[in-house]
DRENROTOR-196542 format. One record per atom (N, C-alpha, C, CB): residue in one letter; z, y, x. Coordinates in pm, whole numbers, plus 50000, padded with zeros to 5 digits. Each point is the difference from the previous one (the first is absolute). Glycine has a CB too. Layout:
! DRENROTOR-196542
AZYX...
! end
This chain:
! DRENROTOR-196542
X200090775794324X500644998850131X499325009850095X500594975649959X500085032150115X499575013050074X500154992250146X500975023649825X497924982050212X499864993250151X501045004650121X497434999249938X502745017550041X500965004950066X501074997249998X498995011249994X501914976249908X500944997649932X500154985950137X499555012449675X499404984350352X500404984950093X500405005150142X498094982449880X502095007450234X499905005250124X498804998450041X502024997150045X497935014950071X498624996650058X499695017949982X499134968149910X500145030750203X499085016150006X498695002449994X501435004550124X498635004249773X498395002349983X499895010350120X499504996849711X498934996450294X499165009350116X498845003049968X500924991250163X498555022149892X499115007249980X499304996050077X500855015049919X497974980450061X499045000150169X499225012649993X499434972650037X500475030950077X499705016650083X498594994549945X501735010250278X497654982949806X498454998550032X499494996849828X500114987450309X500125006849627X499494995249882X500035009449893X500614979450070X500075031749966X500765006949833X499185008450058X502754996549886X496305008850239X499675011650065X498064994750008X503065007650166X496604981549807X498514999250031X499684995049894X499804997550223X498084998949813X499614993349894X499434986550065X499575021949848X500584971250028X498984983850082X500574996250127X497525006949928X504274992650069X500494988450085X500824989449971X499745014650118X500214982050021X501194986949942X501065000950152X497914977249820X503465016950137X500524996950122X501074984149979X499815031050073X500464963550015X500704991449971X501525000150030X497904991250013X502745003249882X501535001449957X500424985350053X499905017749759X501394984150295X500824982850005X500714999749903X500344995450223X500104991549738X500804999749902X501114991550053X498255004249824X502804999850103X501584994850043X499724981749951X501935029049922X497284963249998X500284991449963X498744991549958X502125011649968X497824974050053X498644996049985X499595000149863X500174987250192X498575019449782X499614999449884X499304989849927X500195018450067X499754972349852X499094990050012X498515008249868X502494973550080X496625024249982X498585001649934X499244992950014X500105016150006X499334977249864X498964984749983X500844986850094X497145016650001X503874981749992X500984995150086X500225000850156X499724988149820X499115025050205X500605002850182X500795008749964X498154997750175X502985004549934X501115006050007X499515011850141X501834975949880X498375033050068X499185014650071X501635010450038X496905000849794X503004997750335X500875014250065X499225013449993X501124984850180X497745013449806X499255016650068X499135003049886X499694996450284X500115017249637X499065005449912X499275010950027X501254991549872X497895007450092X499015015450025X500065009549867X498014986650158X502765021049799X499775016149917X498545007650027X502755004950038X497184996249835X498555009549995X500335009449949X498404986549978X500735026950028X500715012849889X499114995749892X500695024250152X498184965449838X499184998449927X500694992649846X498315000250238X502824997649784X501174997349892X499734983049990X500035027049834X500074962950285X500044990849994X500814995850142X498015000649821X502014986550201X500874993050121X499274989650020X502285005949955X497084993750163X499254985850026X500664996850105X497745002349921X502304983850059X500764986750023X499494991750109X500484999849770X498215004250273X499684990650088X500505002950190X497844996349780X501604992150273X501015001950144X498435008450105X502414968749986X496295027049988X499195007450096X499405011749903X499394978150175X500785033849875X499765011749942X498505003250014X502395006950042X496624997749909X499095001150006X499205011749874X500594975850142X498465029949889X499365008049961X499834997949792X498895000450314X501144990649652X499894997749868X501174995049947X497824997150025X503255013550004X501744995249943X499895003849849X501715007150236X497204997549691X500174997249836X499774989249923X499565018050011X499254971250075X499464993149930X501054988649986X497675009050061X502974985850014X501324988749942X500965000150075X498774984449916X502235002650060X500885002750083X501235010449981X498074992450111X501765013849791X500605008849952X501455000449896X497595003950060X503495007049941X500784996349849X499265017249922X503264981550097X496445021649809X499805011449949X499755005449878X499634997350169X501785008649762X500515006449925X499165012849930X501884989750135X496945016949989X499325008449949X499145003550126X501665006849806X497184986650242X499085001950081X499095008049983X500484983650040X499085027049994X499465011549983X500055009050139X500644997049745X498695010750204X499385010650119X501135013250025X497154994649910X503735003550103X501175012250016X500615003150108X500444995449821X499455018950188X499955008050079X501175005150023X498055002149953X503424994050117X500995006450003X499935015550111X501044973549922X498365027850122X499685009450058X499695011549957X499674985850094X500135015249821X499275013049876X501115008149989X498364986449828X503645007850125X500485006249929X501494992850144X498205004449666X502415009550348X501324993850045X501104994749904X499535014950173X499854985549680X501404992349955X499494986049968X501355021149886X497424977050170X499214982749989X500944992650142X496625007649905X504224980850043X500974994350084X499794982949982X501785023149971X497924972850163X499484983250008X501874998150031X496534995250145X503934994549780X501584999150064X500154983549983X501305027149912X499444971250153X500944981749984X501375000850025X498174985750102X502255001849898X501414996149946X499984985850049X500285015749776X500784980850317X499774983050039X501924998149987X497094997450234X503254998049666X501294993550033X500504988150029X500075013549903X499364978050113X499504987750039X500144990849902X500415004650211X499564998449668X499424994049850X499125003549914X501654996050005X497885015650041X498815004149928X499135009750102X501324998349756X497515001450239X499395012950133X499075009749881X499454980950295X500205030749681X499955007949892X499085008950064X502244996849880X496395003550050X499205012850062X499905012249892X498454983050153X501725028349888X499725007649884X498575007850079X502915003349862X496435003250040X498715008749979X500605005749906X497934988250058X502925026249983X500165010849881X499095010350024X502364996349964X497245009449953X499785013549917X498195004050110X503725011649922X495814971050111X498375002050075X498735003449916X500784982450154X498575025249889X499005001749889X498784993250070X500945023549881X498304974350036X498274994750007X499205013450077X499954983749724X499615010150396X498705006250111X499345002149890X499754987750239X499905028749802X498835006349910X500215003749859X498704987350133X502715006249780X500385002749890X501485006949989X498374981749947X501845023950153X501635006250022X500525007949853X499495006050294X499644999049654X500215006749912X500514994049883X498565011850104X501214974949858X500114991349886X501644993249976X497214995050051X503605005150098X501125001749967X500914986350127X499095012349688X501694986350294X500694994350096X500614988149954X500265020350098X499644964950015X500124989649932X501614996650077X496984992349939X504065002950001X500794993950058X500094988849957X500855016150051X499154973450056X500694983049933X499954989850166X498434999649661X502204990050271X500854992350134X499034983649974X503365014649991X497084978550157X499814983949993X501254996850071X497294996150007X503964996349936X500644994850012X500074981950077X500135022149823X500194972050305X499964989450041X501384995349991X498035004550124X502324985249820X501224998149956X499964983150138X500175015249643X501074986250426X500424986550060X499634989049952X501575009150053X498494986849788X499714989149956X498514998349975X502254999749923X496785012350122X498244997449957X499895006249882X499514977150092X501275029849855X499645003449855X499565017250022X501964979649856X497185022050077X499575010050016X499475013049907X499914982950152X500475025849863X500095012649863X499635010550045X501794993649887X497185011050000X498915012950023X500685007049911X497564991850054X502705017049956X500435014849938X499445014449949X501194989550127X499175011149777X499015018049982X500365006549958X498524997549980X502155014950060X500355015549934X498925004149927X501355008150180X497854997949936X499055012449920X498794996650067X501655021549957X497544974949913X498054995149995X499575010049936X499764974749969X499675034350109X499215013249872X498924994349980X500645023350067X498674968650009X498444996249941X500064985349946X498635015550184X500654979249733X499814983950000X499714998750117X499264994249794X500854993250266X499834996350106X497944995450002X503364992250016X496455003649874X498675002850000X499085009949997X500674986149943X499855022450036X498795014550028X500275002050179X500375018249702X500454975150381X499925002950146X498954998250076X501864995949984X497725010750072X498874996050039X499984986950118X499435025749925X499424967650097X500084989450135X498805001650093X501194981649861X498495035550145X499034997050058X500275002550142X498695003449805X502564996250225X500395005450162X500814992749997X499665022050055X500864970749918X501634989649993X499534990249891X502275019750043X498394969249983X500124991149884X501575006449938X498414974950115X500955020349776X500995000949884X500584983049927X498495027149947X503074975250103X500354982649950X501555005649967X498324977750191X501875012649748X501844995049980X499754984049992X501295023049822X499724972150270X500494988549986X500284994050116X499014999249815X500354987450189X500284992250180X498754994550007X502634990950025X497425004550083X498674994250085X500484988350143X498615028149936X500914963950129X500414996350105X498404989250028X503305004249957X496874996550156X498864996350072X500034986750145X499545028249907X499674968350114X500074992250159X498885003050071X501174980349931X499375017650175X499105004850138X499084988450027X501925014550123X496784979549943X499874990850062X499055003550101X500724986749827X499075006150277X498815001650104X498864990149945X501625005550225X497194998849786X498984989249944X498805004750132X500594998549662X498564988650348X499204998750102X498475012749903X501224966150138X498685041649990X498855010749974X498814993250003X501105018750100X497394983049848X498614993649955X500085010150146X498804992549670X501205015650384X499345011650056X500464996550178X500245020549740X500874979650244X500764994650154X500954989949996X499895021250078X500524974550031X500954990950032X501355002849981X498514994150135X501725020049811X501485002550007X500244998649817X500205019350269X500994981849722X500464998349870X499855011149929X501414984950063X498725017749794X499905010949930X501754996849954X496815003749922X503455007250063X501415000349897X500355009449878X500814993750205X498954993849694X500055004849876X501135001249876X498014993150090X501655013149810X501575001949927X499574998049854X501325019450171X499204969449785X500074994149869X501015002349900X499004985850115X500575021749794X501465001149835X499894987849966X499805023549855X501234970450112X500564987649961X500805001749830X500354994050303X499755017149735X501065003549829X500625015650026X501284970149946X498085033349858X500375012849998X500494999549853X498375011250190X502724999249825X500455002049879X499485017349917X502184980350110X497265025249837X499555012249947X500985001249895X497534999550060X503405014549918X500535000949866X498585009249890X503155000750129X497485001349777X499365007549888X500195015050009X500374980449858X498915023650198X500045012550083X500385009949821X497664994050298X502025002549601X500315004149901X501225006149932X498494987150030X502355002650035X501144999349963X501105009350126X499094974749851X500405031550219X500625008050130X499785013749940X499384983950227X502265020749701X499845010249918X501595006050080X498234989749729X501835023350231X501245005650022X501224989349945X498785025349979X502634974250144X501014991449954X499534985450013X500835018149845X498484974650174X499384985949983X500234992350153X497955009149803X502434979050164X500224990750113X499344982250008X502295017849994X497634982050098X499314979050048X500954998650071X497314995850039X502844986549919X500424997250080X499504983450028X501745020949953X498344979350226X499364986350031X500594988050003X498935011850106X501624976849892X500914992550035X499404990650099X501205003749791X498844989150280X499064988350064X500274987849973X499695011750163X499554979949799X500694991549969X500004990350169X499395003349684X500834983350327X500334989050130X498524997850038X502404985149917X497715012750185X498425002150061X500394982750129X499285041049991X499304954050046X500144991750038X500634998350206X498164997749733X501695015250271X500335002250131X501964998850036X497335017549991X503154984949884X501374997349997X500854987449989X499485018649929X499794968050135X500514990750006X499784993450131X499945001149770X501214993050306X499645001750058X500344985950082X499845025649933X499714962949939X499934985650063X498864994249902X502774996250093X496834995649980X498624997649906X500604989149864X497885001350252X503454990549748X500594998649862X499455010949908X502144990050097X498745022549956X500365011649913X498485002249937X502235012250156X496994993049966X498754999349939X498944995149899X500785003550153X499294986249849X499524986149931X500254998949860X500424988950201X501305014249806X500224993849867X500825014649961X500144968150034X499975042150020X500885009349910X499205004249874X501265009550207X499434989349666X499655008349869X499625016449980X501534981949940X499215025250203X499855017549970X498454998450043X502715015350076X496424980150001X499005003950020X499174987849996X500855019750108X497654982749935X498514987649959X498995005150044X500524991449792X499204997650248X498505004950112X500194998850156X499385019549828X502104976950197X500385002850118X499614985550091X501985019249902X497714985950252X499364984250095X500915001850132X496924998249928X503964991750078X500744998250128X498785000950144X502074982449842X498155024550236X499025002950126X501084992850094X498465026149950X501584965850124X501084993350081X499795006250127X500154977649880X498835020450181X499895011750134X500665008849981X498104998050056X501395011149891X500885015749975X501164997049948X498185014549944X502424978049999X501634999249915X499395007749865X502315003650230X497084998149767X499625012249851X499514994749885X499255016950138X501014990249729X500054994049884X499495014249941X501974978350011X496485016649945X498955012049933X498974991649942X500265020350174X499044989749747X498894997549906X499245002050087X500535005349788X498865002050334X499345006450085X499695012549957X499334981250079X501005027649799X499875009250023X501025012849996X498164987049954X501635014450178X501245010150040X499545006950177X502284981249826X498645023750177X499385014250134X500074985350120X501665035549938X498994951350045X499864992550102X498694994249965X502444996750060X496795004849893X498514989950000X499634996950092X499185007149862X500455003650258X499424997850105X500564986950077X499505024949992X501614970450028X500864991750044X499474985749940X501965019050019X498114985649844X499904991649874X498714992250073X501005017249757X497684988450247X498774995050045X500164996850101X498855009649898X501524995450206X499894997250181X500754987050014X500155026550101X501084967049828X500414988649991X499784989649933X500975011350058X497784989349827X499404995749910X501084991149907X497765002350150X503075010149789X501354989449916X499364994649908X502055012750011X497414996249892X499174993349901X499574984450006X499265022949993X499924980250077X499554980150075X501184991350031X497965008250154X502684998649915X501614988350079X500844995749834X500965019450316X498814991049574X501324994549927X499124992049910X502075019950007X496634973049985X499284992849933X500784985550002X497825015350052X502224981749806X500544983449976X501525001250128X496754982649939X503675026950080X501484995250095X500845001949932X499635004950198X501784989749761X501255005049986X501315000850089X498964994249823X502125010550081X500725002850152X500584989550057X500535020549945X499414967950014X500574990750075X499334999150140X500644988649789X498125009450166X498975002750108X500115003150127X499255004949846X501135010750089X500645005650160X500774995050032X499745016949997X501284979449918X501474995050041X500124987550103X500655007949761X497984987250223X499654987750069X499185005250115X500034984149794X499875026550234X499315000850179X498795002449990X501214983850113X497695015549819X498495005550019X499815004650076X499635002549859X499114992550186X499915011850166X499705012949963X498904983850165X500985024249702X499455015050006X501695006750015X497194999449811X503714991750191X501445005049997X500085004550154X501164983049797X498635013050300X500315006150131X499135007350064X501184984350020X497805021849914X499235013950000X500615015050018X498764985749856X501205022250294X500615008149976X499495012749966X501144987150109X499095015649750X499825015549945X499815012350100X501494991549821X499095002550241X500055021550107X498024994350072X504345008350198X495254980049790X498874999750102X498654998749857X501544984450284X497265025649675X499504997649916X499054988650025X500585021649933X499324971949956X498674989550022X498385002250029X501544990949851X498505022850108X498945010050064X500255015750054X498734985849842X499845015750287X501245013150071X499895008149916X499895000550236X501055006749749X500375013149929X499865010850031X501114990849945X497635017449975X499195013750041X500265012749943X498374986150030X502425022250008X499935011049916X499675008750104X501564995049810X497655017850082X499185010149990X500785010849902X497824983950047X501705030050022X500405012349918X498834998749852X500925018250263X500214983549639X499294997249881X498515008749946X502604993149955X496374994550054X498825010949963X499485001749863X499304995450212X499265004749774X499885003749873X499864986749932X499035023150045X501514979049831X499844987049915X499314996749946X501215000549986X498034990650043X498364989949986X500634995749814X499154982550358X499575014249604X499835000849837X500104979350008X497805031649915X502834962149985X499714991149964X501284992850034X497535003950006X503574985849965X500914996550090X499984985650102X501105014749818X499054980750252X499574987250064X500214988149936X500375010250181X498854981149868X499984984949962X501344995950013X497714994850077X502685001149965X501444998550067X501275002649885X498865009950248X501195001949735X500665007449934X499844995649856X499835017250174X499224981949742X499064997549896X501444984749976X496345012250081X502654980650028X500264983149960X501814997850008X497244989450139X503135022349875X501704995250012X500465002849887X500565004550223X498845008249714X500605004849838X500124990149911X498975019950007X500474972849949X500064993449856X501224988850034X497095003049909X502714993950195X501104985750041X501515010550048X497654976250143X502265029449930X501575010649987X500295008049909X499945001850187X499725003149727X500395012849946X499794994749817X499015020350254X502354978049738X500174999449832X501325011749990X499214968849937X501515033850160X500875014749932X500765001250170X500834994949641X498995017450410X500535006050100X501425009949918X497244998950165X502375010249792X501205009649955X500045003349847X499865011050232X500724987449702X499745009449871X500885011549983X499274980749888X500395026650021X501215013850024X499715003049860X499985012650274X501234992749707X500594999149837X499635015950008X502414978349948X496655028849988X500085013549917X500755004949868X498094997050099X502985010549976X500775009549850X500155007349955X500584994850008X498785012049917X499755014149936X501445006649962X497584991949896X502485018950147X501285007849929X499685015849981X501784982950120X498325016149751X499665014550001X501925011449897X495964988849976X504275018150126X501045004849919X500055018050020X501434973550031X499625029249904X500005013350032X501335006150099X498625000849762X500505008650333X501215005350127X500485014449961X498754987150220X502195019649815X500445012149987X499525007250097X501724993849895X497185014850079X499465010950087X500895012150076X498204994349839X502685004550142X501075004350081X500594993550090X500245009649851X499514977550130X500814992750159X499525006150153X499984974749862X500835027050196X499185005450154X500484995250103X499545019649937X500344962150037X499824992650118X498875005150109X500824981249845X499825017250278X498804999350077X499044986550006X501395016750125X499194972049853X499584989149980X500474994349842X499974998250277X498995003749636X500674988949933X499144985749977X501295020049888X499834978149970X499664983449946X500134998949879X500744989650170X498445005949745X499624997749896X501214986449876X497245009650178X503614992349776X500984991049973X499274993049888X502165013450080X498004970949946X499454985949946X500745003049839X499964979950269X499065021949677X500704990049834X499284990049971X500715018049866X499894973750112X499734992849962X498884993049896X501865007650103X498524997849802X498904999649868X498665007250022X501985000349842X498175006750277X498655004749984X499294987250174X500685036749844X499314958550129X499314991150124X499164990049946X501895002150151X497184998549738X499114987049985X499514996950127X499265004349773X500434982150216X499474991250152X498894993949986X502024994150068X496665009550027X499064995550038X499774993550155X499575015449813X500154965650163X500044995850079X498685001450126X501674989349819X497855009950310X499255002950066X499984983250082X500405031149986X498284963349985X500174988050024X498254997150111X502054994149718X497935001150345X498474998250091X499734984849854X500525007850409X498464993049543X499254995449927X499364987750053X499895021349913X499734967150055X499384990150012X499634998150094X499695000549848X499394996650184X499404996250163X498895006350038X500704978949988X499225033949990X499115010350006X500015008850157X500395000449715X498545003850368X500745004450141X500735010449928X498264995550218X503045004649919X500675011949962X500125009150083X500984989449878X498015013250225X500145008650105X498325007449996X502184983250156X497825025949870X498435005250043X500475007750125X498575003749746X499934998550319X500315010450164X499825013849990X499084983150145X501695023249865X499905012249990X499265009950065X501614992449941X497235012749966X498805008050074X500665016750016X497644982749870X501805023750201X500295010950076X499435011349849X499594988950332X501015019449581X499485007849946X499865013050068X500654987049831X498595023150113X499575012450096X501045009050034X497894999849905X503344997649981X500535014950032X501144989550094X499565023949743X500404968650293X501014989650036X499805000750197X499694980949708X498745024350310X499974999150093X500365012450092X498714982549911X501805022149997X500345015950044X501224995850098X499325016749752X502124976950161X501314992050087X500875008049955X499214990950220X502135009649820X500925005450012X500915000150151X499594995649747X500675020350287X500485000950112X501384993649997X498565019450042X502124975650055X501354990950032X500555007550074X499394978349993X502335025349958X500465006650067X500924990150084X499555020349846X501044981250223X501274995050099X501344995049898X499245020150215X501134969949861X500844993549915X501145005349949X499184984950100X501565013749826X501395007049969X501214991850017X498845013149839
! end
């Protein structure tokens, strides 16, 4: 299926296809859902990834991310190196054609796409890999394919009275960087996540998902881990949904006429600083009792062969079938599933942000 074949216009972005080490942010015609938040706005990197998160900040490799081929590339080197998308409001489509590797221009030119499909499903694409993806280097860029997503929280500083605000991976998916060969495709599916229900019945007792805790203050139905945590703690759901069911509520409790818009503690934010080593108490004691499965995402290998003559400007990689064995992606036992994400060196370098599109 040829991308140029659907409606919808591909676009070139000026700023991205022309520098190195940026990012700018794209709208999208349609809500996307990721880890079950549903996202209007994305950030493009030329760094051959798309991070996902809503506060932008100096370490946009380390999560938070979707990425097909994260690396250090330099569209700037070559005018036929072209950052492009495609939003028809069923699929939004990034391409990275013909970018080469900072400092390795010579070794040859990479084209391939990350596909966001309306329904969450999601497909990495690849023309042309001249190098394994493991001989790339990471000593100026991280080097990843896959997803990542993270949460924000404010935690009380040892040092001052003001809050620190920190950023926790909760779940990552890594493909087999092995298997990212010329012609070769992933694909993600998501499976039901606990944030998509949206009565604490549903919650409680639905079969698509487990692990999930009706929060009655908030109306919300989560494991606690998800980009709402902060909420999650400041209303202490965890504690409120102990020994209750929903009749419960149904019967009037006084935590039922609590109003959400007012927090139960004041609420401090700070421009995000550096991230202190170790993760909080707090945080710690909520994992084992919330978190038995937030998202899983189905990995599918496809590897087929394309006609090197096609000269889509955008293309797409067509599904067979038989070639899709399935590997499931599941959060494991009751193990934490989040760590805080420390600042690596070349990380502190950043990436410049261009103006929105």
């Amino acid at each position: 299926v040829e991308l140029h074949q659907t409606h919808g216009q591909v676009r070139m972005h000026g700023i991205l296809s022309n520098t190195h080490r940026q990012a700018a942010k794209v709208a999208l015609s349609f809500d996307f859902p990721f880890y079950g938040h549903y996202l209007r706005q994305i950030t493009i990197a030329t760094g051959g990834f798309i991070f996902m998160g809503e506060v932008t900040h100096r370490m946009l490799t380390a999560t938070q991310y979707i990425a097909p081929l994260m690396a250090n590339f330099d569209p700037s080197f070559s005018k036929e190196s072209i950052v492009q998308y495609l939003d028809n409001g069923e699929v939004f489509v990034v391409q990275w054609e013909r970018v080469r590797l900072h400092g390795r221009e010579a070794e040859g030119a990479y084209t391939f796409q990350a596909a966001l499909h309306l329904t969450g499903t999601i497909t990495f694409s690849y023309r042309d890999i001249p190098l394994p993806v493991e001989v790339i280097s990471s000593a100026e860029h991280q080097v990843k394919a896959g997803l990542s997503d993270a949460f924000m929280v404010n935690l009380p500083s040892p040092q001052s009275s003001d809050a620190q605000r920190r950023l926790y991976e909760y779940h990552r998916v890594d493909i087999d960087t092995t298997k990212i060969t010329n012609n070769s495709a992933f694909e993600f599916t998501a499976l039901p996540t606990c944030l998509q229900h949206d009565s604490c019945e549903l919650c409680l007792s639905s079969n698509l998902t487990s692990g999930c805790t009706w929060c009655n203050i908030l109306q919300r139905c989560s494991d606690g881990m998800d980009r709402h945590r902060q909420e999650w703690l400041d209303y202490a759901c965890s504690e409120e949904a102990k020994d209750v069911t929903c009749e419960d509520y149904s019967m009037g409790r006084p935590d039922n006429s609590i109003d959400p818009s007012v927090p139960s503690d004041s609420e401090v934010t700070t421009p995000l600083g550096p991230l202190l080593e170790g993760p909080a108490t707090e945080i710690i004691a909520g994992v084992v009792a919330a978190l038995v499965l937030l998202l899983a995402l189905t990995l599918l290998a496809l590897y087929i062969n394309c006609h090197p003559s096609a000269a889509s400007p955008l293309y797409f990689l067509q599904r067979r079938n038989s070639y899709w064995p399935s590997m499931k992606f599941r959060k494991q036992g009751f193990h934490s599933s989040y760590a805080e994400v420390e600042v690596e060196g070349h990380e502190k370098e950043g990436i410049m942000e261009a103006g929105q599109c």
